[in-house]
C-alpha positions as CSV (number, residue, x, y, z in Angstrom):
1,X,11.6,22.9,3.8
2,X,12.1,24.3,7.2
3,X,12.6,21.8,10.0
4,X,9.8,21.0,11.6
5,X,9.6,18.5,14.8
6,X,7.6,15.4,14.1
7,X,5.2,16.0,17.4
8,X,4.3,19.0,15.5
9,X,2.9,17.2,12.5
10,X,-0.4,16.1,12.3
11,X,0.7,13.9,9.0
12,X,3.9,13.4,8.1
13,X,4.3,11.0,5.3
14,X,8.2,9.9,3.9
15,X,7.0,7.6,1.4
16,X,3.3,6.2,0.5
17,X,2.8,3.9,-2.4
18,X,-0.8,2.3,-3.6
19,X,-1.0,0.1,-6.0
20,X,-4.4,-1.5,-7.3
21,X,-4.7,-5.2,-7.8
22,X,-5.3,-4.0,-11.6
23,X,-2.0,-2.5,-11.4
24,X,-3.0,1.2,-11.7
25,X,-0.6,3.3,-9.5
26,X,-2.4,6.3,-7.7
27,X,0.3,6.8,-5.2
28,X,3.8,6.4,-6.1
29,X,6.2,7.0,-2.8
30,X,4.3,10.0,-2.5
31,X,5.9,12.2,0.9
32,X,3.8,15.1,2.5
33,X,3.9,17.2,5.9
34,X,1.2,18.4,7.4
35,X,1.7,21.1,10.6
36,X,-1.0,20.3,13.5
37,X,-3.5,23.2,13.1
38,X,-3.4,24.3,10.2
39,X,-5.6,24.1,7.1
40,X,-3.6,22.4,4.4
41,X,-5.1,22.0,0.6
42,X,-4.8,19.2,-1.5
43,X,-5.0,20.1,-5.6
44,X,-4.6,17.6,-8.6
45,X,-6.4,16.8,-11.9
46,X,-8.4,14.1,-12.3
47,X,-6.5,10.9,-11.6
48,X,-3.7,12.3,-9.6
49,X,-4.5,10.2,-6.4
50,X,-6.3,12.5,-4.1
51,X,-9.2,10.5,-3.1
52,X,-7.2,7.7,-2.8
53,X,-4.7,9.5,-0.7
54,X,-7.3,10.8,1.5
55,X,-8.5,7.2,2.1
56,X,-5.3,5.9,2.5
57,X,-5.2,7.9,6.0
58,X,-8.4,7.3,6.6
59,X,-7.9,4.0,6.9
60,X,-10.4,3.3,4.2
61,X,-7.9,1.7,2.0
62,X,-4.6,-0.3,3.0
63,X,-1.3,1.6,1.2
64,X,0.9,-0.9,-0.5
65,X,3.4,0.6,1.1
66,X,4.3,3.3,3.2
67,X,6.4,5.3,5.7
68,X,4.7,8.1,7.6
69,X,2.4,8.6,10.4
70,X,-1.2,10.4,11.2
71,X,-1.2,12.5,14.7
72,X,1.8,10.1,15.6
73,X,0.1,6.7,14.6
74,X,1.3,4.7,12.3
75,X,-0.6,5.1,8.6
76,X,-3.6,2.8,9.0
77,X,-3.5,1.9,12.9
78,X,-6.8,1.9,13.9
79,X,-6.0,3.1,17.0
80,X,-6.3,6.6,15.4
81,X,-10.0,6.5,14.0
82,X,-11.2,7.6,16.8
83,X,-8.9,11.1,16.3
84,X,-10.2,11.8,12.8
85,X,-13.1,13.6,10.7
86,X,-14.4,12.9,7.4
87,X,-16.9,14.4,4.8
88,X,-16.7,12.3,1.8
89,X,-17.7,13.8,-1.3
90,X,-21.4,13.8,-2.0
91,X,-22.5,12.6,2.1
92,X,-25.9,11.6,2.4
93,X,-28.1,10.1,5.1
94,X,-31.4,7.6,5.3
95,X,-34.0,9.8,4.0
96,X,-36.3,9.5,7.2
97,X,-33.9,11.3,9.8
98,X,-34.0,14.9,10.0
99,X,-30.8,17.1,10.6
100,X,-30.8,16.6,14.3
101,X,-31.5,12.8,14.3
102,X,-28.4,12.6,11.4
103,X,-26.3,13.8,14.3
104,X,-27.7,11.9,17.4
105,X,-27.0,9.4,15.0
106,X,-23.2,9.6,14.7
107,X,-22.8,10.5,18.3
108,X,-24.5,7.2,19.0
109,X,-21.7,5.2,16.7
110,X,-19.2,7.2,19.0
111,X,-20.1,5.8,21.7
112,X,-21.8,8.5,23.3
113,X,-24.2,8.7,25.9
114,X,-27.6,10.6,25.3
115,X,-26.9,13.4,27.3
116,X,-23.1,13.7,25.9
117,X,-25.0,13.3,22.5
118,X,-27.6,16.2,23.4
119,X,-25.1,18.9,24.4
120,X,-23.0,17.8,21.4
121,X,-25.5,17.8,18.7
122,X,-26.7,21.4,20.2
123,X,-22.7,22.7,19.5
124,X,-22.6,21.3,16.1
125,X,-25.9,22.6,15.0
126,X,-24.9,25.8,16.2
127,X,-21.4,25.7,15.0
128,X,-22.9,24.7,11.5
129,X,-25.8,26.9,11.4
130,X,-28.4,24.9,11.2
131,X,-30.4,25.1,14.7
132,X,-33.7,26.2,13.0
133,X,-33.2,23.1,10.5
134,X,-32.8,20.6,13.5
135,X,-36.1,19.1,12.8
136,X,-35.9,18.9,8.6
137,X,-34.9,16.5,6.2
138,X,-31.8,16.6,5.1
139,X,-33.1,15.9,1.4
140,X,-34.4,19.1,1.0
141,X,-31.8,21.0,2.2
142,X,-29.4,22.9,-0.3
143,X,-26.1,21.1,-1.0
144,X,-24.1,23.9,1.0
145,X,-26.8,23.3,3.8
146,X,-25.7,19.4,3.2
147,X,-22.5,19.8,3.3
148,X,-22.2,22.4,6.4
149,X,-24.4,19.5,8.0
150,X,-22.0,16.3,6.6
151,X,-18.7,18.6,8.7
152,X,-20.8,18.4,11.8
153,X,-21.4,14.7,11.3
154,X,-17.4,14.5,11.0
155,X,-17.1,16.7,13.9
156,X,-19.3,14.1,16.3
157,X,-16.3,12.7,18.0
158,X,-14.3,15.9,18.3
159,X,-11.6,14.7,16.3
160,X,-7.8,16.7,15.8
161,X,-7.5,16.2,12.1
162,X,-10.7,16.9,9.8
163,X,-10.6,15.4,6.2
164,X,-13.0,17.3,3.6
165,X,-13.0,15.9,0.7
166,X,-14.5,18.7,-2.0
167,X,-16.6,20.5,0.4
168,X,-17.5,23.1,-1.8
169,X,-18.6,21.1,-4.8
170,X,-21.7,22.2,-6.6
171,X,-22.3,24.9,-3.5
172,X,-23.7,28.4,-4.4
173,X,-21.7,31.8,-3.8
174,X,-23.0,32.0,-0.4
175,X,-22.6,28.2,0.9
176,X,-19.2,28.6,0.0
177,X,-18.5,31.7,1.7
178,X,-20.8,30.0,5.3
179,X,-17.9,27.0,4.1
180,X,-15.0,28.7,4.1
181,X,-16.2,30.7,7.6
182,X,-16.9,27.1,9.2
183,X,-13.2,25.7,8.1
184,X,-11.8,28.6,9.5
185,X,-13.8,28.5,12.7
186,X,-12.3,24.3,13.2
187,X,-8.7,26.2,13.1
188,X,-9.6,28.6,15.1
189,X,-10.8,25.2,17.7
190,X,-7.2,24.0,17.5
191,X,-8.2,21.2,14.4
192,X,-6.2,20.8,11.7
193,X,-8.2,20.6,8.3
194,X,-7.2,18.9,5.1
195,X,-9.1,19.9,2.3
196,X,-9.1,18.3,-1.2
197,X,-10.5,20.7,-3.6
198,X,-10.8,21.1,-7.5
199,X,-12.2,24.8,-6.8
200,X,-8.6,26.8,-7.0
201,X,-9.9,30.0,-5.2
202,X,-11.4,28.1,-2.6
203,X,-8.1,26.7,-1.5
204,X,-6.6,29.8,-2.5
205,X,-8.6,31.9,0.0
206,X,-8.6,29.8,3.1
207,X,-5.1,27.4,2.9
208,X,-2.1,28.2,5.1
209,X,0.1,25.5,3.2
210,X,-1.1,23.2,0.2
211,X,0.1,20.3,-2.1
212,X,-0.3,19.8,-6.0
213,X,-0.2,16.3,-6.6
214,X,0.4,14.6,-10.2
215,X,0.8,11.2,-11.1
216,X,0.6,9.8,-7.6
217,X,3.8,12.6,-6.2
218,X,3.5,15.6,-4.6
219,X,5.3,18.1,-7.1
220,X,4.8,21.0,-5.1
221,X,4.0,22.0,-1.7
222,X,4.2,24.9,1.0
223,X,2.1,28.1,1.3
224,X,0.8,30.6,-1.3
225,X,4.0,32.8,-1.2
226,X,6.3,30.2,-1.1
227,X,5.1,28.4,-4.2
228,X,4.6,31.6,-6.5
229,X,7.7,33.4,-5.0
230,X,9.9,32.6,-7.6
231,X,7.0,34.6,-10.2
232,X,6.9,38.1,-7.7
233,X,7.6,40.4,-10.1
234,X,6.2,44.5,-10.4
235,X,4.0,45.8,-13.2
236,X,4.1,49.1,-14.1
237,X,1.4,51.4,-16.2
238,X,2.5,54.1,-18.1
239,X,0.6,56.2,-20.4
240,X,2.3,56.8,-23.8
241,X,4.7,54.3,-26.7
242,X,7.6,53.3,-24.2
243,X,9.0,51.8,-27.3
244,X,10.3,55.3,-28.4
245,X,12.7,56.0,-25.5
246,X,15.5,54.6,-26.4
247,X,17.1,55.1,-23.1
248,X,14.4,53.9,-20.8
249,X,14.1,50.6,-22.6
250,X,18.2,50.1,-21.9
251,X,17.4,50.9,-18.3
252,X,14.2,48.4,-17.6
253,X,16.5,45.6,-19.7
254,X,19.2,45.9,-18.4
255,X,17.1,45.2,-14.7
256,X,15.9,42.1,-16.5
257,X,12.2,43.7,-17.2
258,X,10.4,44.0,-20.2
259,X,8.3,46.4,-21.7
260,X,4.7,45.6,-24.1
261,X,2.8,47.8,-25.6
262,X,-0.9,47.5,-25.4
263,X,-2.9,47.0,-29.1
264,X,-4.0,50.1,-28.6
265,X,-1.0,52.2,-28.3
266,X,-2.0,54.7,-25.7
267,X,-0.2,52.6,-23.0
268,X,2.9,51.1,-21.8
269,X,3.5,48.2,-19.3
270,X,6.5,47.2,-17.3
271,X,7.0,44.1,-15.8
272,X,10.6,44.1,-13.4
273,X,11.2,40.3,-12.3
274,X,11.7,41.6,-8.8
275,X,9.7,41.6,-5.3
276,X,12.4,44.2,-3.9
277,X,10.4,47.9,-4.6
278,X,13.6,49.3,-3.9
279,X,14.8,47.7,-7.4
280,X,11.7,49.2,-8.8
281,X,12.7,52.8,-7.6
282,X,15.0,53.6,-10.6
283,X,12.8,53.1,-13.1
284,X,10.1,55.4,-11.4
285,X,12.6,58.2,-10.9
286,X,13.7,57.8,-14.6
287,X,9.8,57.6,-16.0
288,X,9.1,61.4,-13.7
289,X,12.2,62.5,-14.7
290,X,11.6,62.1,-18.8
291,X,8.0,63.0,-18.1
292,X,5.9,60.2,-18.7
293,X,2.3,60.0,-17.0
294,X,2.5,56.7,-14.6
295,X,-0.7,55.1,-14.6
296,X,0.3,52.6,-11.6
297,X,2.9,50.2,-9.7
298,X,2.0,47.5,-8.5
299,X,3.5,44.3,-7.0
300,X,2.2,40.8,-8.4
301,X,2.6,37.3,-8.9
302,X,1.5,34.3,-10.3
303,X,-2.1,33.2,-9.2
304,X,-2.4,29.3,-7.9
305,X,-4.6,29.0,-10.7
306,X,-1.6,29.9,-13.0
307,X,0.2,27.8,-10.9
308,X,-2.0,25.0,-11.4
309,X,-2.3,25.3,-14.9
310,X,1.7,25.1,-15.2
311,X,1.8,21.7,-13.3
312,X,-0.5,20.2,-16.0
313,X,1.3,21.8,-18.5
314,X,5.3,20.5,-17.8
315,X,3.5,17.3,-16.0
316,X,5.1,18.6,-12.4
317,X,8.6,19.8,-14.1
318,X,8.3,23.5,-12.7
319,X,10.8,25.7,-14.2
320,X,13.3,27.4,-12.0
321,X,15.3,31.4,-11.9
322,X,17.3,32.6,-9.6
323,X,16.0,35.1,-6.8
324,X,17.1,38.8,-6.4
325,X,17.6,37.9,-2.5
């Protein structure tokens, strides 16, 4: 992990424990770092302590223990409160208020007067989208309209860090899209954004560094290419039974790659365990020079769904290889 200076962190968490009075443990000296301004992710299955994590900093739950701070407060100061954001999951409001009293509303719990409140429910409406919904129930809106609504609630008291907790859930194709456009617009502010999510392209589209938790511990975190770096690897198409060159087969294993052959048998495909193209060159230069019709090259790696799904497979025990850096 590179060295990062602790006024830099908006969270920065060396050990957090929770323990239930039931004795269930959803956070076992769990440590996390979150970079002021950034939008972080937060990805687990079921049980793994997320929403107790996220109220852990919010103050709405006391840690058992713990070692870490939130924009420089200690974990659970209330001194802080007044910094943060938060959209639970599934936000609602008293039926009778309509989009633009819900907000008026949480400027008044702020502390704000009613012209500070007037100019700052205008912004948030705007910011969210919803100016020609100012005077409408929030009950009929959609759930992304709900949810782009519950972020300007959080946004009242213009707050550094923003906790979303599944934003996206049960939102259409296009209120996640205004979603991911609004979360990117708070970084662009200068917030930082923490996002728990069980939608993996969500996360995977809009995170500059994320977490997988399991069992209470952060197994993994960092940003996309930093957790599937050690999967880079090039795939190459080739038209034709590879299988019957004996000599191009010595020269892709003996580079570590392997070569399938597709049910088929009209095609060929390479994988090199390599994100160096420069490795990848002799294996072109031999497939043109034995004549073979190359279909494509292309660079991959594993997707954070992949990724995901190999966390719940070894329960967090990732398997390692050495690089070719």
């Amino acid at each position: 992990m590179n060295a990062v200076k602790s006024i830099d962190l908006a969270i920065d968490l060396k050990s957090l424990t929770k323990v239930y009075p039931n004795g269930v443990q959803a956070l076992d000296q769990l440590t996390m770092r979150v970079r002021r301004g950034e939008i972080y992710g937060l990805l687990g299955p079921n049980g793994a302590g997320k929403s107790t994590l996220i109220k852990c900093l919010t103050g709405l739950v006391h840690p058992t223990g713990c070692r870490g701070t939130v924009l420089g407060y200690p974990v659970g100061d209330p001194e802080v409160n007044s910094l943060l954001g938060y959209l639970p999951e599934n936000a609602s409001w008293p039926e009778h208020l309509t989009a633009g009293q819900v907000l008026d509303f949480a400027g008044r719990l702020h502390g704000l007067i009613k012209r500070e409140r007037n100019v700052r429910v205008e912004e948030l409406l705007k910011l969210s989208g919803l100016e020609a919904w100012r005077h409408d129930r929030p009950q009929h809106f959609s759930k992304g309209m709900r949810q782009r609504l519950g972020v300007a609630y959080a946004l009242m008291g213009n707050p550094d860090l923003v906790f979303l907790d599944e934003p996206t859930d049960g939102v259409d194709p296009v209120g996640r899209k205004e979603m991911r456009d609004l979360i990117r617009q708070l970084k662009k502010d200068g917030k930082t954004v923490f996002v728990n999510s069980h939608l993996l392209g969500e996360l995977e589209l809009i995170c500059d560094r994320m977490a997988i938790l399991m069992r209470g511990r952060v197994v993994r975190e960092g940003s996309l290419e930093e957790l599937t770096l050690e999967s880079c690897r090039y795939e190459i198409a080739v038209a034709g039974n590879l299988l019957s060159d004996p000599g191009l087969m010595d020269l892709v294993q003996r580079l570590g790659g392997t070569v399938t052959l597709t049910p088929d048998g009209v095609e060929s495909h390479i994988e090199l365990p390599t994100r160096r193209p420069q490795l990848v060159q002799p294996v072109v230069d031999a497939l043109r020079h034995e004549g073979w019709l190359l279909l494509s090259v292309a660079p991959a790696r594993q997707s954070l769904e992949d990724l995901f799904m190999e966390a719940i497979r070894t329960g967090g025990q990732f398997k390692t290889k050495e690089t070719d850096d």
